[in-house]
TIMI-873357 format. One line per 5 residues: number of its first residue (from 1); their letters; for each residue x, y, z of N, C-alpha, C. Coordinates in Angstrom, 3 decimals, padded with zeros to 6 digits, always signed. Each point is the difference from the previous one (the first is absolute). Example, Ala and Ser with C-alpha at 12.3 -4.5 7.8 and 13.67 -1.06 7.14 Angstrom:
! residues 2
1 = AS = +013.190,-005.690,+007.800,-000.890,+001.190,+000.000,+000.900,+001.200,+000.000 | -000.350,+001.050,-000.720,+000.820,+001.190,+000.060,-000.770,+001.090,+000.730
END
This chain:
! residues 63
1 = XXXXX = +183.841,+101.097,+085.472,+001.060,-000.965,-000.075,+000.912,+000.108,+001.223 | +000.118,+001.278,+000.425,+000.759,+000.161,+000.867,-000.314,-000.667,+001.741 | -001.799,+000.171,+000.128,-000.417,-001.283,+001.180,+000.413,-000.860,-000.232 | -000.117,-000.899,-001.504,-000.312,-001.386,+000.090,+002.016,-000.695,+000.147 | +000.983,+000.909,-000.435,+000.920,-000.367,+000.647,+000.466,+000.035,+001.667
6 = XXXXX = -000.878,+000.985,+000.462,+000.497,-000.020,+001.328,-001.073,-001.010,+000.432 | -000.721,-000.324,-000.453,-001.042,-001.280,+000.522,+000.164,-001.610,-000.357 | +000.458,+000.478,-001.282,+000.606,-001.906,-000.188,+001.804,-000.080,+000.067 | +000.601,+000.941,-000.322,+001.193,-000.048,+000.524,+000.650,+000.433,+001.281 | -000.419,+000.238,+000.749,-000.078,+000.700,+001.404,+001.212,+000.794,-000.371
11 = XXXXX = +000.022,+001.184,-000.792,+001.106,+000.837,-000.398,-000.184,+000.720,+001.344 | +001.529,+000.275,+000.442,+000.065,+000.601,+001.471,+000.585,+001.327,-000.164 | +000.175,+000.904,-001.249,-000.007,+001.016,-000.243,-001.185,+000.517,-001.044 | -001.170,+000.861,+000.174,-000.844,+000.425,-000.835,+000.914,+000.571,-001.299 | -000.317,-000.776,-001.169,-000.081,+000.433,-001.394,-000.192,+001.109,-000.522
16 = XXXXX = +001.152,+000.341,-000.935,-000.157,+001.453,-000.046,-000.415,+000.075,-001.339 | -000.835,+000.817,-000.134,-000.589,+000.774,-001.257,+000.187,+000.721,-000.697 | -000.061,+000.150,-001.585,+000.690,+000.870,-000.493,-000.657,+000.184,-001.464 | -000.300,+000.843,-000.163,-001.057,+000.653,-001.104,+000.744,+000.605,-000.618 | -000.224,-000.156,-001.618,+001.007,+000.371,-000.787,-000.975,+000.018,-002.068
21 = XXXXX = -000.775,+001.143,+000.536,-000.899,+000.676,-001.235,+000.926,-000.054,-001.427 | -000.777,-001.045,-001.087,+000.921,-000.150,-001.267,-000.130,+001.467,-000.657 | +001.429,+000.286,-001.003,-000.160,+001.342,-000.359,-001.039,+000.496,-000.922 | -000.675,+001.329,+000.031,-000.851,+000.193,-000.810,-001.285,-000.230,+000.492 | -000.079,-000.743,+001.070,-001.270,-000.436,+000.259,-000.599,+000.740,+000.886
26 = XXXXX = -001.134,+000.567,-000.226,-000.828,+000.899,+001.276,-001.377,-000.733,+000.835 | +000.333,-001.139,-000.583,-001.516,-000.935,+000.444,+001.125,-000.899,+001.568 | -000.361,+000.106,+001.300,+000.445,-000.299,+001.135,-000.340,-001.852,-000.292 | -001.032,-000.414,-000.201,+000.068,-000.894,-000.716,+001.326,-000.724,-000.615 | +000.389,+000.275,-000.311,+001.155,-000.374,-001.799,+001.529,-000.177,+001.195
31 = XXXXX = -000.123,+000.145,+001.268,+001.232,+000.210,+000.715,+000.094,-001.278,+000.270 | +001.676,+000.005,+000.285,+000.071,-001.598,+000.473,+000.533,+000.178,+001.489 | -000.351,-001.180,+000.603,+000.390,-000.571,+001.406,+001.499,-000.418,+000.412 | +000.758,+000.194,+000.756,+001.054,-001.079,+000.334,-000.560,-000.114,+001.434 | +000.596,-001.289,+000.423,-000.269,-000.224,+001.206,+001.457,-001.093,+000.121
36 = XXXXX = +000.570,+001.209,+001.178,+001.244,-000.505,+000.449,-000.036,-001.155,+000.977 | +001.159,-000.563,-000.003,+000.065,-001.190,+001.276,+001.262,-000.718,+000.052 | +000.581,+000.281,+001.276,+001.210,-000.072,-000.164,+000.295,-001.370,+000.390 | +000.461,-000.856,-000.750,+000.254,-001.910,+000.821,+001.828,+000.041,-000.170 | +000.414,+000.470,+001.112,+001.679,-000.514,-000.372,+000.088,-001.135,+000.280
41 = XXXXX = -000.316,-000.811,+000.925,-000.301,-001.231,+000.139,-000.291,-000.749,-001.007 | -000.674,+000.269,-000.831,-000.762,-000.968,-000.894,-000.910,-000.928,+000.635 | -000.948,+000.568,+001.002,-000.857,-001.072,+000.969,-000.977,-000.236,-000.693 | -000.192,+000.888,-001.135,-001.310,-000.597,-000.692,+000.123,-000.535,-001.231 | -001.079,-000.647,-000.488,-000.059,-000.744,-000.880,-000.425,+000.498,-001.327
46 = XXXXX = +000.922,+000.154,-000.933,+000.124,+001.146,-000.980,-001.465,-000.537,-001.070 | +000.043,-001.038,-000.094,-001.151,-000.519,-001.083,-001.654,+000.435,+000.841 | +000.004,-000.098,+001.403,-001.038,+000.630,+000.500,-000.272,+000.735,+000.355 | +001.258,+001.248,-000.650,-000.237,+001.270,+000.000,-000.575,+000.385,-000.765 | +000.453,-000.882,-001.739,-000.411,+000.109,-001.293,-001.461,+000.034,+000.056
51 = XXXXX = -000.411,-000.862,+000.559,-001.640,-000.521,-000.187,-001.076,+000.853,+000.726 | +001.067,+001.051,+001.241,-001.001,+001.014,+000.831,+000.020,+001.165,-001.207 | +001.588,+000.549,-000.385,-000.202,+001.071,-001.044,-000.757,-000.153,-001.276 | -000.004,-001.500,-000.642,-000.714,-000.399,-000.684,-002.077,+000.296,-000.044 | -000.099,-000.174,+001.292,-001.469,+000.260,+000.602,-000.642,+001.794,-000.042
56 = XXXXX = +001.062,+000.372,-000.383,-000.356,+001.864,-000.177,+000.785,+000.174,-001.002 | -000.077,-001.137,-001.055,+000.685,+000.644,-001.114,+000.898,+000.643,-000.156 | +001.578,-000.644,+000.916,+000.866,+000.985,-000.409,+001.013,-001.171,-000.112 | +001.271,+000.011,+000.696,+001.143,-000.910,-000.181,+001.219,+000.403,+001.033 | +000.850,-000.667,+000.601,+000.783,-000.138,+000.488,+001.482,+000.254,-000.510
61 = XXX = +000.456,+000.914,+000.399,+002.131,+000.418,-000.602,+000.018,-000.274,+001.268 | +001.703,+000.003,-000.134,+001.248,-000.458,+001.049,+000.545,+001.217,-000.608 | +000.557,+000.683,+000.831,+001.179,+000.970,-000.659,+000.551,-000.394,-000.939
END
């Protein structure tokens, strides 16, 4: 996920990553993803952000 924003959004800072294993769980598997990206701008287009996080099964927050 993290190419396909710097490839369709031409994000001009690489996306930061952040792995964060649910408790209890020993299967590496079962961990979840964040993938940071910082828009103070608001240059992008929040609904076609939805539809990239949407594409790996995950979802989009705003602080």
């Amino acid at each position: 996920m993290a190419e396909a924003l710097t490839e369709r959004f031409g994000v001009a800072e690489e996306p930061q990553l952040v792995r964060d294993a649910l408790a209890g769980e020993d299967d590496a598997e079962d961990a979840q993803w964040l993938v940071v990206v910082e828009d103070r701008d608001a240059a992008h287009d929040p609904a076609q952000l939805d539809d990239l996080a949407a594409e790996y099964e995950g979802w989009r927050e705003s602080e």
